[in-house]
N, C-alpha and C positions, 0 to 999 in steps of 0.2 A: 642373346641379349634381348632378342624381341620377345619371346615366350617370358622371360624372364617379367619385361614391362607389360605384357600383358594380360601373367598372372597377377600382378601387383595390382594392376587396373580395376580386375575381377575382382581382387579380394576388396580392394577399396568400394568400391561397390556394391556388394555384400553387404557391409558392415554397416552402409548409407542407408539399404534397403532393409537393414535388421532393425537399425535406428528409427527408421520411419514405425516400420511394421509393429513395435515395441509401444508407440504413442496411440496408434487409432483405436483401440478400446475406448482409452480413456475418453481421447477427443469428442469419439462419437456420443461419449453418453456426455458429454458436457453441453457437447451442440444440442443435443435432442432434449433436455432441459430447457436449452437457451430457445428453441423454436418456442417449444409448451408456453413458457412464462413470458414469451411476446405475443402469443395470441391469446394467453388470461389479462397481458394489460391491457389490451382493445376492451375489454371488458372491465375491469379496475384501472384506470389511465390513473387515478388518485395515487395510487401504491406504485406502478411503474412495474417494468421488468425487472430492473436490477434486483428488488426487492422479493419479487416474486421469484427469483430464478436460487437466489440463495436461501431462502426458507425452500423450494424444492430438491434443493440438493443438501441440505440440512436434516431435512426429512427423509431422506433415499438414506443418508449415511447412517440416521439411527434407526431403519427398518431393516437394513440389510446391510451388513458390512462391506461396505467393495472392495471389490474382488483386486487379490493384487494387479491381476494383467492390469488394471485401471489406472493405477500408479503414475506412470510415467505421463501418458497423457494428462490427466485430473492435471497433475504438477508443471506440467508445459503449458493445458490452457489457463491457470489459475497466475503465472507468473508472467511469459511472455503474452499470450493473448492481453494481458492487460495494458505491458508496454506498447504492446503495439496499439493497442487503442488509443492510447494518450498518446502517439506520436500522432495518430490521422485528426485528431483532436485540433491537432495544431495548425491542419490547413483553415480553420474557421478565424483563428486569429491573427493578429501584427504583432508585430517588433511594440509596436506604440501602445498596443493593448496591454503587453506582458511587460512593460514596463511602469504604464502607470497604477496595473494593477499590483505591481509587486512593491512600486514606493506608497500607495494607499496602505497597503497591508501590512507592511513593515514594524510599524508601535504593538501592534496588537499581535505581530508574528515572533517578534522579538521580547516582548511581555511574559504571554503563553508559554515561550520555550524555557525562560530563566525560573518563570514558576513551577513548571512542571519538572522539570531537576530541582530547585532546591525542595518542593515538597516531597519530592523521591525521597529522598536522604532524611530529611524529618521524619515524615508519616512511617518510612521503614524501620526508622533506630525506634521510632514509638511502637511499633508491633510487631517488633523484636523479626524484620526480615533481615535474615545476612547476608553483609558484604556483598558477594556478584550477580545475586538470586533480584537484589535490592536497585541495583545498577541497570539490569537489563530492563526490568519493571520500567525503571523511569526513564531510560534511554530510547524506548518503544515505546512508552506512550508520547513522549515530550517529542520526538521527530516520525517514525515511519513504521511502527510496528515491527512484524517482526525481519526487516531489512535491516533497520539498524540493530534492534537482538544479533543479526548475523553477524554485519560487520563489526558490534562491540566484541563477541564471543572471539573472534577472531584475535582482537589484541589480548583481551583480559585469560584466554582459557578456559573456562570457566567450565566447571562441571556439565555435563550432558546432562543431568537431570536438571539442574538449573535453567539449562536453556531450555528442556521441554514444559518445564514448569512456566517460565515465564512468554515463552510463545504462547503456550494455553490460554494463561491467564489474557494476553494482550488478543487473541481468540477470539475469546466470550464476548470481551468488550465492540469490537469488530463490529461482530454481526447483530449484537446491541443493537449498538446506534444504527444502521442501518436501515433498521427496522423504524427507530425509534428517533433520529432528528427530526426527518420529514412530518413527522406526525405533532413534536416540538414548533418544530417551525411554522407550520399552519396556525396551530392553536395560540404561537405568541404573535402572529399575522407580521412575522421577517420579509422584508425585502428579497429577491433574488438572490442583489448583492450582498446584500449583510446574513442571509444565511449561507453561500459559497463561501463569505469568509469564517464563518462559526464552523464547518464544517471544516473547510480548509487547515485552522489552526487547530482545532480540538480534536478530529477524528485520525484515528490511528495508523491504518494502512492507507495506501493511494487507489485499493479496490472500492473501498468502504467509504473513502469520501467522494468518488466519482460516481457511485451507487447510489449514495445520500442525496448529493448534489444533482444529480440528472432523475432524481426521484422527484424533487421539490418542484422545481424550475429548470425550463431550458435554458434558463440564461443564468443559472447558477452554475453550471456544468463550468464553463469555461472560465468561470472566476474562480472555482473552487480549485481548477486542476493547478494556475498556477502558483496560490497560495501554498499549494499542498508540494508541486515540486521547489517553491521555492525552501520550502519548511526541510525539504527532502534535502535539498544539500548540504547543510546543519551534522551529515555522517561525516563529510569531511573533519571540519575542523575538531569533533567533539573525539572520533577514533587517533585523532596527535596528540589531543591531551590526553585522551587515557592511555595512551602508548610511553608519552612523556611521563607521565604520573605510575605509570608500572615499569619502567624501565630501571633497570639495576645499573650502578655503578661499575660493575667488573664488565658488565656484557654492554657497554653502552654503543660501539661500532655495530655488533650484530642488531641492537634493540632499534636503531636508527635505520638500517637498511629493511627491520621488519614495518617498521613504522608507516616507511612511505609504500611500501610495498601492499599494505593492510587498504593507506587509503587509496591505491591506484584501484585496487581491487572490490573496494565497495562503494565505491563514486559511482552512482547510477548513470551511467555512461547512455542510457533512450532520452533521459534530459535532452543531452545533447543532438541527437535528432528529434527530438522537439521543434527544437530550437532551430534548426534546418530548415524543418518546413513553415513554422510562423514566419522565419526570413522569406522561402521561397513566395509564399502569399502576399508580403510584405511588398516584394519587387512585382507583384503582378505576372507568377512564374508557374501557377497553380491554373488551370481552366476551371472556370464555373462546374460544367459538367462533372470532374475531379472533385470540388467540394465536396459537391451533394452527393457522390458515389460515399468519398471518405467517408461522410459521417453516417452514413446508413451502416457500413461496415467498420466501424468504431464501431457505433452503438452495439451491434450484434455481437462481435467482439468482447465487449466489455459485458456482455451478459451471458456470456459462454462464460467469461474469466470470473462474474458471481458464481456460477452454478459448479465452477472446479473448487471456489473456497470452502462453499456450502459442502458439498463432498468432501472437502479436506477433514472435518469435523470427528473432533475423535472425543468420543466421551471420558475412555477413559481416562486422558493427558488430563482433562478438565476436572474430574473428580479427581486424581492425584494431586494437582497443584495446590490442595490444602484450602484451609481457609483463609490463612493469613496475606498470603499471597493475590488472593482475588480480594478481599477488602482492602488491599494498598491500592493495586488496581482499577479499583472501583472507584476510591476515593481522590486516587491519581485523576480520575476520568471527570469526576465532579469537581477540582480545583482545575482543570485545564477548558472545560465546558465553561465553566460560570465567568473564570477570569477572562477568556474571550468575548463573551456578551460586555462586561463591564468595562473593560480595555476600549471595544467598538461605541460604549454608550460617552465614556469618557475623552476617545478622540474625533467623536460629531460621527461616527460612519455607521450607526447602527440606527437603522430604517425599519 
């Protein structure tokens, strides 16, 4: 019985250390990006790291294909490195901050989101995109990129080329703005706060608005993130209707157990240790010394996690996704951009 438990140990172990051993390619070239593009923003502090690090890892992708070992790492530090960022994020804030920044942002977060679905559906029946190709487009631009692609994909089915089409297209737009808020937001001379919220409500993924946002301003970082998780929660309730709205009559017991099952499973569950530690800080449970560690390693973090997306980059998904698809896209991105400024100028919050 003991040989027995302590092959079992061995093998689990093993498997721990295949799993580790499987990540550090990638890791490391994400990290040794994220080093490079903190010592060029010492020198560009204008452009920031974040920015810097995903045009350098944009540019590694389209000089040289990476290498598969890179795979798993690139995709571990592109996804979790970023949650984890945005959780140590949260020792900087309260309970009181994340509250009145999410009822400030609310008209314009709830605005954004009803426009950016209903021109989904328009602008795609106008440039003839179909049905789930048409969905994912505006279900990723309108909340989180391509997280909720994922967790829509998951109710609707939806063709695999669909979903690589419309990750693509939601992609391009990405590292777009990235580049291109901060440089928006200078020249229209935004506030902190009113570009955290422009970024917050109108940028796509949670890499790219904390990219944008800690590009512009330091004190946009933390307004942007939680416009952006609260925009983030929005996969809940939108993956019930579209589960309610595909669900069949014959199969309604099974479609009901998929349902909830869809949204246990793409509930962005690092919200919630967010949300842990803004409390923890809240009660005075955080040491000063902890702050300032946290956000030095966020920051770095979060620029390992540009430089895994910038690597993520694949030319070809992007020249496959057509044209049509990247003109809804596009035009998705200019009716959710614009209607955020005009929302912010129309409920007094845009500075």
């Amino acid at each position: 019985m003991t040989l027995k438990v302590a092959a079992r140990n061995h093998e689990v172990a093993r498997r721990r250390a295949s799993r580790v051993t499987r990540v550090v390619p990638g890791v490391a070239v994400a990290s040794a990006i994220a080093v490079v593009a903190t010592a060029l923003a010492r020198q560009w502090p204008v452009v920031g790291a974040p920015v810097i690090a995903v045009i350098l890892g944009v540019v590694v992708a389209l000089r040289r294909a990476p290498a598969s070992s890179w795979a798993p790492g690139v995709q571990l530090a592109s996804k979790r490195f970023l949650q984890w960022s945005v959780i140590l994020f949260g020792a900087q804030l309260s309970l009181r901050d994340v509250a009145t920044i999410g009822l400030r942002s609310a008209p314009v977060l709830l605005g954004t989101l009803v426009l950016a679905l209903g021109a989904a559906w328009w602008l795609g029946r106008a440039l003839n995109v179909q049905g789930d190709l048409r969905t994912l487009i505006g279900v990723g631009t309108a909340i989180c990129g391509a997280s909720a692609i994922a967790a829509t994909d998951a109710v609707l089915g939806a063709d695999e080329r669909d979903v690589s089409v419309a990750v693509a297209t939601i992609f391009t737009f990405n590292v777009t703005a990235v580049v291109l808020y901060p440089l928006l937001g200078h020249w229209s001379h935004l506030s902190p706060r009113s570009f955290g919220l422009w970024a917050g409500t109108s940028i796509n993924d949670v890499s790219s608005v904390v990219a944008a946002a800690s590009s512009y301003a330091h004190a946009s970082s933390s307004y942007a993130i939680v416009v952006k998780l609260t925009r983030t929660l929005a996969i809940v309730p939108i993956t019930l209707t579209l589960a309610a709205w595909r669900r069949q009559s014959v199969a309604a017991s099974s479609s009901g157990a998929t349902s909830a099952t869809t949204s246990r499973s793409s509930f962005p569950w690092f919200v919630l240790w967010f949300l842990v530690v803004v409390g923890a800080n809240s009660l005075a449970l955080v040491p000063t010394w902890w702050v300032h560690a946290a956000e030095h390693v966020g920051q770095f973090l979060l620029v390992a996690a540009l430089a895994g997306v910038g690597l993520s980059t694949r030319p070809r998904a992007i020249r496959d996704a057509g044209l049509r698809p990247l003109v809804l896209g596009a035009s998705l991105w200019v009716v959710v951009s614009g209607s955020s400024l005009a929302l912010q100028a129309l409920t007094g919050t845009l500075h």
